[in-house]
One Martini backbone bead per residue (centre of mass of N, CA, C, O) as a GRO file, in nm:
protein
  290
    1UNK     BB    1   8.385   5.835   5.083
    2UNK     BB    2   8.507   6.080   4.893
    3UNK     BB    3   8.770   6.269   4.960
    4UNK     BB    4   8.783   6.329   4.681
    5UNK     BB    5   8.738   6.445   4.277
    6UNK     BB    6   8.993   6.555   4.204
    7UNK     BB    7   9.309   6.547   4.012
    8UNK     BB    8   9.652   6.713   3.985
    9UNK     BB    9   9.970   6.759   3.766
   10UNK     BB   10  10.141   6.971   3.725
   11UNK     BB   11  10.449   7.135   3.531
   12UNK     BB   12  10.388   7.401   3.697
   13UNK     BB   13  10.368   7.699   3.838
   14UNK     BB   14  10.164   7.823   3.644
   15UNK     BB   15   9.959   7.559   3.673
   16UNK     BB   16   9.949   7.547   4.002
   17UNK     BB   17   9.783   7.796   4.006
   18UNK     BB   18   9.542   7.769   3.797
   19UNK     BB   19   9.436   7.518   3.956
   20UNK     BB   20   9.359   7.629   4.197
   21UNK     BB   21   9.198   7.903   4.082
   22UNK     BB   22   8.972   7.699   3.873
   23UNK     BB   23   8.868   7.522   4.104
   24UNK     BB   24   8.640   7.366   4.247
   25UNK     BB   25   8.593   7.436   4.530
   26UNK     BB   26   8.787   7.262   4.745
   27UNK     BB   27   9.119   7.339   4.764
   28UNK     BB   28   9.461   7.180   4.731
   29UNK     BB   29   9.800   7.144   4.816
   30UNK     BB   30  10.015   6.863   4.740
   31UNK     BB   31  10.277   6.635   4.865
   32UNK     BB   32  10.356   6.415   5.053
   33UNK     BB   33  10.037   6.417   5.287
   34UNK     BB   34  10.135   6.278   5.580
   35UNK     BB   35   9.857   6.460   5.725
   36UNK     BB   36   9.632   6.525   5.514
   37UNK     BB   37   9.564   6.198   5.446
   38UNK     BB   38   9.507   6.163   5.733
   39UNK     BB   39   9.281   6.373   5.831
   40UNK     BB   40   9.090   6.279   5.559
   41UNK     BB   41   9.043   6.007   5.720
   42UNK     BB   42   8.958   6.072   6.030
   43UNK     BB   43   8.824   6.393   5.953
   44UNK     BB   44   8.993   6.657   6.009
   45UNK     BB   45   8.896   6.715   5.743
   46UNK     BB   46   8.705   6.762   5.520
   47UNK     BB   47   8.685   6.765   5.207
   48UNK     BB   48   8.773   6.751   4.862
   49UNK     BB   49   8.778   6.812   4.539
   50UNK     BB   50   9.074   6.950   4.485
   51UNK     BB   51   9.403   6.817   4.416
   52UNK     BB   52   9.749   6.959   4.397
   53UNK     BB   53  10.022   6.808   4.274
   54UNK     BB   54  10.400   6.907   4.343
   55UNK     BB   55  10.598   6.683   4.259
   56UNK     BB   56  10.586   6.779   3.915
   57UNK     BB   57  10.778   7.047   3.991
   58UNK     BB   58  11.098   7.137   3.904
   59UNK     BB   59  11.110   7.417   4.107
   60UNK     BB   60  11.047   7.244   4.393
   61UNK     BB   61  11.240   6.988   4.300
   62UNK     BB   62  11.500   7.132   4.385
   63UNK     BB   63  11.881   7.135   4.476
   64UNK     BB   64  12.107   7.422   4.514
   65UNK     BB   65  12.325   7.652   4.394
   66UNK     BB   66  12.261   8.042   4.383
   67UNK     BB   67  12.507   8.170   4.374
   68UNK     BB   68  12.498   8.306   4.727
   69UNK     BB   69  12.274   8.054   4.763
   70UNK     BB   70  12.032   7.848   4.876
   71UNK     BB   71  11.826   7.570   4.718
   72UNK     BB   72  11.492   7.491   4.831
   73UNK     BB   73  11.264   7.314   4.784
   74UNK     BB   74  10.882   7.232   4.882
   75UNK     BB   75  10.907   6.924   4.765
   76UNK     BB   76  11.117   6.830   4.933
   77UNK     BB   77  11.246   6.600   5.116
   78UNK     BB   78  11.365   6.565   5.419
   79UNK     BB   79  11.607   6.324   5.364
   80UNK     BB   80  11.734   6.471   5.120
   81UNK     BB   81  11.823   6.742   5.296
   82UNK     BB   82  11.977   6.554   5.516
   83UNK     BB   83  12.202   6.435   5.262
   84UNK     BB   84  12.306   6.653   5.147
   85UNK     BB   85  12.618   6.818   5.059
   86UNK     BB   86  12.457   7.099   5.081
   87UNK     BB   87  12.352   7.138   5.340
   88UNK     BB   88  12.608   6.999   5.522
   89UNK     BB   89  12.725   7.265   5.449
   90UNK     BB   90  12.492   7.520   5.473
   91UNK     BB   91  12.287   7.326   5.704
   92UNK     BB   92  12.269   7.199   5.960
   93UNK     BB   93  12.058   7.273   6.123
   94UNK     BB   94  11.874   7.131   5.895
   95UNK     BB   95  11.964   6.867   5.923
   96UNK     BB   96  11.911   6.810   6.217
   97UNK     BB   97  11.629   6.822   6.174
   98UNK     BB   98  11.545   6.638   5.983
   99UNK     BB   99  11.634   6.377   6.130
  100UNK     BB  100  11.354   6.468   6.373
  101UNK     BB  101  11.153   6.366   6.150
  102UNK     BB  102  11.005   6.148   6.251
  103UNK     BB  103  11.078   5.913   6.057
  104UNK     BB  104  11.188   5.762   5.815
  105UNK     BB  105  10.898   5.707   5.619
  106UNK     BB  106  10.831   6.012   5.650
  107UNK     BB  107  11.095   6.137   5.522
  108UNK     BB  108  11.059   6.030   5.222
  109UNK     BB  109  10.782   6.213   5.179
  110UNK     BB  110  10.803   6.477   5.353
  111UNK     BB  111  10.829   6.802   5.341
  112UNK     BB  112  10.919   7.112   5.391
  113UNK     BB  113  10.709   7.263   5.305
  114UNK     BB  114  10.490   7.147   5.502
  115UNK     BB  115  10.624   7.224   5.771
  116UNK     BB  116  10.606   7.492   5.712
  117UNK     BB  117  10.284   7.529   5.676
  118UNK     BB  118  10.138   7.427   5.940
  119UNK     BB  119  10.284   7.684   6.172
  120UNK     BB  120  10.457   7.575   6.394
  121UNK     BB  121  10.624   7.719   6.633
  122UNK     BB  122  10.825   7.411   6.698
  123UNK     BB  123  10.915   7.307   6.392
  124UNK     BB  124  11.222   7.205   6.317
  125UNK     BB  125  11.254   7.323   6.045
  126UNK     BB  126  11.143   7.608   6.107
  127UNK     BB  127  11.384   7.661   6.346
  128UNK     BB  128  11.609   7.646   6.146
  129UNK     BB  129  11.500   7.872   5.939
  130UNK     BB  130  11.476   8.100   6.128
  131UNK     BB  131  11.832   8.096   6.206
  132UNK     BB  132  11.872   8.087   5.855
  133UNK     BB  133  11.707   8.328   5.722
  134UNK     BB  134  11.544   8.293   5.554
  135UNK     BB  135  11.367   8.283   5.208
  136UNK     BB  136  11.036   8.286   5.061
  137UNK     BB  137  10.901   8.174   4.733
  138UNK     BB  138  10.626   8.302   4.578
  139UNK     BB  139  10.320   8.198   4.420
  140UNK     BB  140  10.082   8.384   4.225
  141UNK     BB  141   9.867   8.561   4.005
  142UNK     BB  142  10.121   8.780   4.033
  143UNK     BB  143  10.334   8.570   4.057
  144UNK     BB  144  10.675   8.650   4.227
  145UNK     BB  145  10.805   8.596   4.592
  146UNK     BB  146  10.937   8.734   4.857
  147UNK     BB  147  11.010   8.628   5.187
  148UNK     BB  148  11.036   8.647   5.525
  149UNK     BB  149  11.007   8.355   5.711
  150UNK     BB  150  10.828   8.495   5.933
  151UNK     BB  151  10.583   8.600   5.761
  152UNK     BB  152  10.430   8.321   5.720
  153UNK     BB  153  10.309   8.383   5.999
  154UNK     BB  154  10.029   8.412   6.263
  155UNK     BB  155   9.970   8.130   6.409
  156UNK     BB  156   9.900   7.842   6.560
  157UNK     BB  157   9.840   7.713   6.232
  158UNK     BB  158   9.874   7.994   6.079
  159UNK     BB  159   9.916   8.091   5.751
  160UNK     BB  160   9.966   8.349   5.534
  161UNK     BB  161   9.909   8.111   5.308
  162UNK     BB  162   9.687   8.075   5.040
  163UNK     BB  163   9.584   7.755   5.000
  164UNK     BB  164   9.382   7.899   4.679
  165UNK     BB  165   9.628   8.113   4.551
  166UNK     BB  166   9.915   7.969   4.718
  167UNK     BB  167  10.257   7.926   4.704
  168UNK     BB  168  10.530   7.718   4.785
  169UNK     BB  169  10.820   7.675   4.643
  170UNK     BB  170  11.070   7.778   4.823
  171UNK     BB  171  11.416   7.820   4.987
  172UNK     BB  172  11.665   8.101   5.080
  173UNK     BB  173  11.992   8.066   5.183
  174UNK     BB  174  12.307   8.146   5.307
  175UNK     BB  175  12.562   8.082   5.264
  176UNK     BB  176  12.896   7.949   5.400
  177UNK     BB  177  13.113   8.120   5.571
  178UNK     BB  178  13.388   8.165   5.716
  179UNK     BB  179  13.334   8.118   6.102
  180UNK     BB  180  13.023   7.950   5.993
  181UNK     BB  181  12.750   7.802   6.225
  182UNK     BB  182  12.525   7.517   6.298
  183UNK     BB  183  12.263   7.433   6.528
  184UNK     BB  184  12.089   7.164   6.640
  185UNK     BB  185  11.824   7.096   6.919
  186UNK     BB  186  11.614   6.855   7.123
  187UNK     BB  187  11.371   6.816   7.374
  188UNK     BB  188  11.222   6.462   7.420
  189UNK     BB  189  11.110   6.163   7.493
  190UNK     BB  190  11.169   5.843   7.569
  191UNK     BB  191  11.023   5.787   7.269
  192UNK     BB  192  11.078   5.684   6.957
  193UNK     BB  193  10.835   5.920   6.778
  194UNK     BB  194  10.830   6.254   6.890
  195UNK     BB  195  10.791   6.520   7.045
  196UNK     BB  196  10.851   6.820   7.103
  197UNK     BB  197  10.953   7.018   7.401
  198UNK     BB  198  11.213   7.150   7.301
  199UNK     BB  199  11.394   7.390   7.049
  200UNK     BB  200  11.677   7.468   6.889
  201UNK     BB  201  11.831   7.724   6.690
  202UNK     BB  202  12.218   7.815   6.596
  203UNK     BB  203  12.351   8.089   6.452
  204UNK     BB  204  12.714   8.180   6.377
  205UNK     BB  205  12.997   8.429   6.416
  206UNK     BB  206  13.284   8.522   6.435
  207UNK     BB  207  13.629   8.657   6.556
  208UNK     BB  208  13.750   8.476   6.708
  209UNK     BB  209  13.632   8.534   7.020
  210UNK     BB  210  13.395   8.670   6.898
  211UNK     BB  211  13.096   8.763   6.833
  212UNK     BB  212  12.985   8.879   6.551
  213UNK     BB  213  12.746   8.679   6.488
  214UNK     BB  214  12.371   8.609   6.541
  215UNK     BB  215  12.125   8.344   6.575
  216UNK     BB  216  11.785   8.274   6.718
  217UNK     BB  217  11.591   7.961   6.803
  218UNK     BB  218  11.295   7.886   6.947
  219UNK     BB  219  11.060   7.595   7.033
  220UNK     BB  220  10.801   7.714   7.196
  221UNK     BB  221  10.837   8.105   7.229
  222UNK     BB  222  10.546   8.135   7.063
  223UNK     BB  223  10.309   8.164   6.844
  224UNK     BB  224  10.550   8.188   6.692
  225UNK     BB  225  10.844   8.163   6.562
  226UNK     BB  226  11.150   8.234   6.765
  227UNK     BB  227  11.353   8.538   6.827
  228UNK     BB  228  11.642   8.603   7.006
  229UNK     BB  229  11.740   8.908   6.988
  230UNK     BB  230  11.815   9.003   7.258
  231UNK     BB  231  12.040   8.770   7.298
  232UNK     BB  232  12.176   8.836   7.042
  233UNK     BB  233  12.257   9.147   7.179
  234UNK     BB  234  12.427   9.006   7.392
  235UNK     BB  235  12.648   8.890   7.229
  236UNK     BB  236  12.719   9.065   7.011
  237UNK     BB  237  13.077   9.125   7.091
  238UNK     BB  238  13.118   8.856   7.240
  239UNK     BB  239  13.226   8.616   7.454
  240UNK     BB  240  13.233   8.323   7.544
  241UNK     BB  241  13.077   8.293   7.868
  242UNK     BB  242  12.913   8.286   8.183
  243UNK     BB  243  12.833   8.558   8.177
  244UNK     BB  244  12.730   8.603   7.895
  245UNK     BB  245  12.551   8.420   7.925
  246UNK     BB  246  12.374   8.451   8.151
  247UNK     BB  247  12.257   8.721   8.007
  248UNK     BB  248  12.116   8.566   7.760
  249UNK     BB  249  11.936   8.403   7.936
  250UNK     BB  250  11.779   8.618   8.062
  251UNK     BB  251  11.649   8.776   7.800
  252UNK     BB  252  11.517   8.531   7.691
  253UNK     BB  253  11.314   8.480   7.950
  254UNK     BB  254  11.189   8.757   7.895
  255UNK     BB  255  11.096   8.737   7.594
  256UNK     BB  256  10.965   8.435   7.598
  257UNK     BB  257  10.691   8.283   7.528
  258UNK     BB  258  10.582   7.987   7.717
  259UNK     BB  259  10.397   7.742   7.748
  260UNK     BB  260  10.136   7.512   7.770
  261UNK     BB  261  10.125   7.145   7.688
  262UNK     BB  262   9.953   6.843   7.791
  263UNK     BB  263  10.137   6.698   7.556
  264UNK     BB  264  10.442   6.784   7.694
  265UNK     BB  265  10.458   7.115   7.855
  266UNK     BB  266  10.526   7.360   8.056
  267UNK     BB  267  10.629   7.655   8.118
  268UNK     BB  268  10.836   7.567   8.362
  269UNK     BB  269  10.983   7.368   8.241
  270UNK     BB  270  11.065   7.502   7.991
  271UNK     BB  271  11.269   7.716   8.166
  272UNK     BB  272  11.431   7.516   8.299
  273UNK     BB  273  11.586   7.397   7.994
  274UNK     BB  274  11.696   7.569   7.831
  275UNK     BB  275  11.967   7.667   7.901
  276UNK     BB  276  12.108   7.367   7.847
  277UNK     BB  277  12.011   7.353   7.552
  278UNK     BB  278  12.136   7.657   7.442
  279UNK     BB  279  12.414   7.569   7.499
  280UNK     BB  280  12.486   7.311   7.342
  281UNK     BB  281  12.431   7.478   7.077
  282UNK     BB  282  12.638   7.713   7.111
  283UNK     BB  283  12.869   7.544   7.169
  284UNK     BB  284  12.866   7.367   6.888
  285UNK     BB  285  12.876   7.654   6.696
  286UNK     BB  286  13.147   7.744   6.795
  287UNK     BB  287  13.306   7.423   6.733
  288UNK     BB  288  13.238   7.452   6.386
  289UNK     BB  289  13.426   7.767   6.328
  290UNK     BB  290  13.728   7.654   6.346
   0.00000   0.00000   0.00000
């Protein structure tokens, strides 16, 4: 049986735009494909009628930086994400997440927008863009639109983007400027590639001792990406030090819904390991900014 039945390489936004919305039957749009072609050979996903491939979308496949922001397209493979000298400087955070997805061989060819697209709350990459406040750029029939990163997801699975009549383009992440600095980190079984127990990652900015400012993301902390906003207002405007981390990570416990998942660990399981991941994070970002 055939997986699909039309394929499609369109050569502009406008044009991935047109074929998704004008293709028969059931459309799909595809970059690395990594999950997706996956899915469709082993029956966990449908049949689909029209592939509509966004690799040859040249707006979509750009690293630069614009003005005072980071454009990263969602067609971007992971490992060149990881190795660009545009993101070692101003995304350290989502270097060390895409490092640590999957293996090599699926490093080259998976996508940045896919791994955001799947919508899943513990998403390496994801938890990267959560803490460095991205911001995705939407493609639709009535145009382009800017949204909030987290603004993408409805819940485990579940994205806010209809993807028969909408895509990512990019996402938009701010420069950074000095005594700002970002890391991810994550814990997971050792064995060798592996799904996160739990991971981190932790934006912040400094004034001599003080965190002037911070953002702070754990996955999978909530049904969506989750933002430790109490946590990050317990830091901000204090210096890094036992008591105050004791605070913030008391106030994280009581924000974060931590799950159960039989395939990877409990919910009282990851209670307990957070706090030593959580300060490895803020101490790395700490020490980056100096």
């Amino acid at each position: 049986m055939n997986l699909w039945q039309e394929y499609k390489r369109p050569a502009s936004v406008t044009e991935a735009i047109q074929a998704l919305t004008t293709a028969p039957g059931t459309v799909m749009p595809i970059a690395g494909g990594t999950d997706l072609l996956l899915d469709l050979k082993q029956g966990r996903h449908a049949p689909i009628h029209t592939l509509i491939d966004l690799t040859f979308v040249p707006e979509m496949t750009v690293l630069e930086s614009r003005g005072d922001e980071l454009y990263i397209g969602a067609a971007v493979p992971v490992n060149r994400v990881a190795l660009d000298p545009l993101t070692g400087h101003h995304a350290q955070a989502l270097v060390e997440a895409c490092n640590l997805i999957a293996g090599p061989q699926v490093r080259n060819t998976a996508t940045l927008g896919g791994n955001v697209a799947h919508a899943l709350p513990a998403a390496d990459g994801t938890i990267a863009l959560t803490a460095l406040e991205a911001q995705a750029e939407i493609a639709s029939p009535t145009g382009m639109r800017r949204m909030p990163f987290t603004s993408l997801f409805l819940g485990p699975g579940k994205s806010a983007i209809n993807k028969s009549t909408e895509i990512i383009v990019g996402f938009y992440l701010p420069l950074t400027r000095h005594q700002q600095a970002s890391c991810f980190k994550r814990i997971m079984r050792p064995q060798g590639v592996a799904l996160p127990i739990l991971n981190c990652a932790v934006w912040l900015e400094r004034d001599g001792d003080i965190v002037k400012d911070i953002r702070i993301a754990v996955g999978p902390g909530s049904s969506i990406p989750f933002r430790a906003t109490e946590a990050e207002s317990a830091l901000r405007g204090q210096s890094i030090n036992e008591k105050n981390f004791a605070s913030a990570l008391e106030v994280l416990l009581g924000q974060a819904k931590f799950r159960t998942s039989a395939r990877r660990a409990s919910a009282d399981y990851r209670k307990h390991i957070v706090g030593g991941l959580f300060k490895d994070v803020l101490d790395t970002a700490w020490t980056r900014t100096a």
